[in-house]
N, C-alpha and C positions, 0 to 999 in steps of 0.2 A: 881570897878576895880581901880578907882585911889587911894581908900583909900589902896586897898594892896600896891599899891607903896609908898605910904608915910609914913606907917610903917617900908619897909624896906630903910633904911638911909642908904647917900654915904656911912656912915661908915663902915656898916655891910657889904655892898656888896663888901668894898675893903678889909677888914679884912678874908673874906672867900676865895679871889682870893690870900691873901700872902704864899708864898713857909715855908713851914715847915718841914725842913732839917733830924728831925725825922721819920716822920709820910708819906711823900711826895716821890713819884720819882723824883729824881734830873731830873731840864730840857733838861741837855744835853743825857740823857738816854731815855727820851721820844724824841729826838728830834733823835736821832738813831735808835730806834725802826721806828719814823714815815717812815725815807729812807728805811728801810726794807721791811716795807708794801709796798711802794710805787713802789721798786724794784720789789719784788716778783706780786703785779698785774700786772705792766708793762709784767713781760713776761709770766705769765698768759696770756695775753691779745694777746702779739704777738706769742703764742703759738699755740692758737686759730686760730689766721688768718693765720698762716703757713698753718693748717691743712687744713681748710677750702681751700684756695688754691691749695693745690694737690691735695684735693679730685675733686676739677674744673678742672684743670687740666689734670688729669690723668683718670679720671671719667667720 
């Protein structure tokens, strides 16, 4: 196992992580995307427990 890490050099690993303006989603569009998931489970979630709660409730 240590030999696979020493193969792969800082350099390879920070040239695979650089933004390629081509080829890449811009990070501000992944980073809007992420608020929409985040969004959309949040009320998911509180959707969930509304229901849950009137069926208690009223149940």
């Amino acid at each position: 196992m240590a030999e696979a890490q020493k193969r792969l050099s800082h350099t390879t690993l920070k040239r695979r992580q650089r933004f390629h303006p081509k080829r890449d989603v811009r990070p501000a569009v992944l980073a809007k995307a992420n608020r929409l998931v985040i969004r959309v489970a949040a009320f998911i979630g509180l959707s969930f427990l509304t229901i849950a709660i009137l069926q208690a409730v009223l149940g």
